[in-house]
N, C-alpha and C positions, 0 to 999 in steps of 0.2 A: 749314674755319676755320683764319686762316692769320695770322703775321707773317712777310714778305718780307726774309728774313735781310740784304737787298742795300741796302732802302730802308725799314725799318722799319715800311711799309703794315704796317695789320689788316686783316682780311677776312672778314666769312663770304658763303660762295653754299650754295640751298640749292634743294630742289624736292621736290614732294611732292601727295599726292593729296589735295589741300585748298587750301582758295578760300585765298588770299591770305597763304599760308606766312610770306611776308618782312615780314608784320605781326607774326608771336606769335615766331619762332626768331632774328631777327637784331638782336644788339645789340652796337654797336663802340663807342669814344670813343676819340678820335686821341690820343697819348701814354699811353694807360690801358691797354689790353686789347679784348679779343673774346669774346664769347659766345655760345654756339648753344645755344637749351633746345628741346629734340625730345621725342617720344614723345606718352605727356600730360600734354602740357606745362601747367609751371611757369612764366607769364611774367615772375614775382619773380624767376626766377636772373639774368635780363636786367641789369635796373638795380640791383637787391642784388651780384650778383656785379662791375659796375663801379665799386660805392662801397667794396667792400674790394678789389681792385684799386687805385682810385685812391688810398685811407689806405696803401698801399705792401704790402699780400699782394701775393703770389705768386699763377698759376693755380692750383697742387696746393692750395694753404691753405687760397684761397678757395671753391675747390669742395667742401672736404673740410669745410667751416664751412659751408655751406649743404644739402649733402646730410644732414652728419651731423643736423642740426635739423627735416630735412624726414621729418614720417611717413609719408609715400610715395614714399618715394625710391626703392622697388624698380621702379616704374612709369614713370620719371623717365630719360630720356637726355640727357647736358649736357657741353658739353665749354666748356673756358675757354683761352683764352693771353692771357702777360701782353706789356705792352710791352718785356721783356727777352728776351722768345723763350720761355719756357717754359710748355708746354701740357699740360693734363691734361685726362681724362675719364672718366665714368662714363655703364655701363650698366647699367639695375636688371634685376634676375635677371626683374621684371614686366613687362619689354616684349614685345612681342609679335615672333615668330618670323620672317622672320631677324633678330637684332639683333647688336650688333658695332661695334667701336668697332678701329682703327688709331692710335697717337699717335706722331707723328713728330719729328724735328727743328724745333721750331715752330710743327707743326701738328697737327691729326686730323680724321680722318674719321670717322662714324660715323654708322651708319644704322640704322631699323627695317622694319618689316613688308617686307620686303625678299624676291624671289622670293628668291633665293641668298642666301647665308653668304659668297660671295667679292666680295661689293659695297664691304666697306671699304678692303679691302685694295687691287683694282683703284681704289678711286678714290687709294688714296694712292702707290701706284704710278705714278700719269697724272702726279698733281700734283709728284711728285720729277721727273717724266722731262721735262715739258715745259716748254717754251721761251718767254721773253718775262714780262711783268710780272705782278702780283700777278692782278690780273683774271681776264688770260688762264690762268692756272695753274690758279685756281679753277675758272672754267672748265671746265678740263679734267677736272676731276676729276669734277664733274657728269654730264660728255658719257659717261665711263669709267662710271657708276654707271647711265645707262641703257644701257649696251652689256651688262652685266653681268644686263639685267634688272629692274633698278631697284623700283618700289614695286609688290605683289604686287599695289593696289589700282585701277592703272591711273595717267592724268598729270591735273595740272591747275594747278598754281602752281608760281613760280619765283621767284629775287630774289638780288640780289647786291648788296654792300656792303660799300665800302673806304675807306677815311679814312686820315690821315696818319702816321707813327709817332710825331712831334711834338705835342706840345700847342703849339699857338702863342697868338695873340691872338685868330685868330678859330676859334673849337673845333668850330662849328656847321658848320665846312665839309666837305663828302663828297666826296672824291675820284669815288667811285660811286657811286650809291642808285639803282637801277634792280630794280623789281617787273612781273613779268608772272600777272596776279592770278586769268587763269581762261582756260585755251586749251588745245587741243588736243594742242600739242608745247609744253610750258613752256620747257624748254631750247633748241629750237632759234628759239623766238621771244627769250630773252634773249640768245641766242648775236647776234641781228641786233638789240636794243637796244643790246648792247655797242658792236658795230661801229659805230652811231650815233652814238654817246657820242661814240666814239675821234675819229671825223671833226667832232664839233661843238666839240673841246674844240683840234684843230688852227686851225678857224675864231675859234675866240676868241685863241690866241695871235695869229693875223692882224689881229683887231682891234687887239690891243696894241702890235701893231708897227709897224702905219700911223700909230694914233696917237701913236705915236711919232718918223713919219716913215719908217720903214723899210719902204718900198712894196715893194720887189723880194722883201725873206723874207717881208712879207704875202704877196703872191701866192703866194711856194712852198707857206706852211702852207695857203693854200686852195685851192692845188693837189692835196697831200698829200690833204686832204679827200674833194677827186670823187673821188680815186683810189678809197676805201675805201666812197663811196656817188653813184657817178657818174648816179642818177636824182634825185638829190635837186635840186628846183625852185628851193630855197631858198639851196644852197649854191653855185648855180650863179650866183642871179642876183646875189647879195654880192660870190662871186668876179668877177663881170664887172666891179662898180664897184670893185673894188680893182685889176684888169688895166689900165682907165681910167688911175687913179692911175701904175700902174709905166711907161704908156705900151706895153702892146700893146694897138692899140684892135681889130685883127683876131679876136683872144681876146676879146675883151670882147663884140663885138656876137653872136660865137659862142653865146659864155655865156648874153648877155641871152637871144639867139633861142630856145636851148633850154630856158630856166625860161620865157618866153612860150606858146611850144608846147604845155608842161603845165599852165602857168597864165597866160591871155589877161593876167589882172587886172595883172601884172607890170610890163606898160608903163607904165598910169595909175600905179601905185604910184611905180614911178619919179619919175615928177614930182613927186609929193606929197613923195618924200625930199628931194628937191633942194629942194621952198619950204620944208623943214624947214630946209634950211642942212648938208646932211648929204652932199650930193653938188652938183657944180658946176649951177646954177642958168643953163645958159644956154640958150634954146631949138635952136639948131642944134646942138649936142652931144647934147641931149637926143632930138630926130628921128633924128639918126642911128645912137642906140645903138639907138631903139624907136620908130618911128614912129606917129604916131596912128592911121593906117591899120590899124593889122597887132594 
């Protein structure tokens, strides 16, 4: 659980041997703070701890007002940061064995029923050392927590969640909210939701830039895209109608061929965009990107 010294993102990621973790442990609000309520869990520190966050406490204040109130706070693992950078946590002497808490510059880590005792610390040790944005950081710090050993009880849920460090107009929006609710490697299936993310969120700048007119950086950002998920059907055959536009049509019939390949349906779809008004509507373009044959 994290604010990104660089861009003011909150964050928490989280994984654990329980159905759908990123339901009961993770609660951000962009410009407010972050919250992580672990152990057995408390899912009032969530939303109680971001209404005295938002009245203007601090992490330490507002945690230190909710535990001291809570008659089972021994049982209770919680950490808080606010949107100013400051993070606190508590672990009740009742958790269960390994438990442990690291609070860092910003952030903390903290785990329970954990094979090893060196879990917090390796993961806040990942999260200082590695490289790239708020996500990825988190992340890491996950990947570090099962290299360590991770939950004594075996894997089954995941979930990551970042938002802005801004309150703006619209509050509702998540930089990331991605849950992996019941699998076999939790992390390493959100490690490749991420990477999804990453490539779907390049494709939408592409959208904005076309329509904006700006075909040639569409195409790069949906370039950028297949880089990070070069099977994806979807982002292939977008990228093709936007190659269209920049005028390589060599790339484009590439593009289309290989989302048809995976997905026959791709062609007809085609034309159905184009009577939408959404792509050039004229039969001889439209054969040559995707023939009815094929």
């Amino acid at each position: 659980m994290a604010r990104d010294p660089a861009t003011g993102d909150l964050g928490v990621a989280v994984q654990s041997r329980w159905f759908s973790v990123g339901s009961v442990v993770s609660w951000v609000e962009a410009g407010v703070g972050a919250v992580a309520t672990q152990s057995l869990a408390d899912v009032t520190y969530g939303p109680n701890g971001l209404d005295l966050m938002r009245d203007g406490a601090g992490a330490p204040e507002a945690l230190a007002a909710l535990t001291g109130r809570d008659e089972r706070a021994e049982v209770r693992q919680v950490a808080m940061v606010d949107a100013r950078g400051e993070a606190a946590a508590h672990s009740g002497t009742g958790c269960v064995e390994a438990f442990g808490h690291h609070v860092g510059a910003g952030y903390s880590c903290q785990a329970n029923m954990m094979e090893r005792d060196t879990v917090w610390n390796a993961m806040g040790r990942a999260y200082e050392e590695a490289a790239g944005d708020l996500p990825e950081r988190l992340m890491a710090a996950l990947r570090a927590a099962e290299v360590e050993g991770g939950d004594m009880r075996g894997r089954q849920s995941a979930a990551i969640l970042v938002v802005d460090g801004e309150r703006g107009d619209r509050p509702w929006e998540r930089k990331v909210d991605l849950r992996v609710e019941d699998h076999p490697d939790p992390v390493g299936e959100l490690d490749r939701l991420v990477t999804i993310k990453r490539a779907y969120d390049h494709m939408e700048r592409g959208e904005v830039l076309a329509d904006g007119g700006d075909l040639g950086a569409a195409a790069a950002e949906y370039e950028r895209a297949l880089e990070l998920v070069p099977d994806d059907d979807q982002a292939a055959f977008w990228a093709g109608l936007i190659q269209v536009g920049a005028g390589d049509a060599a790339r484009a019939r590439e593009l289309l061929s290989r989302a048809r390949k995976a997905e026959p349906r791709w062609g007809p779809f085609l034309r159905r965009v184009a009577a939408a008004g959404l792509f050039v509507d004229d039969p001889e373009v439209l054969d040559g990107l995707a023939p009815p044959e094929a």
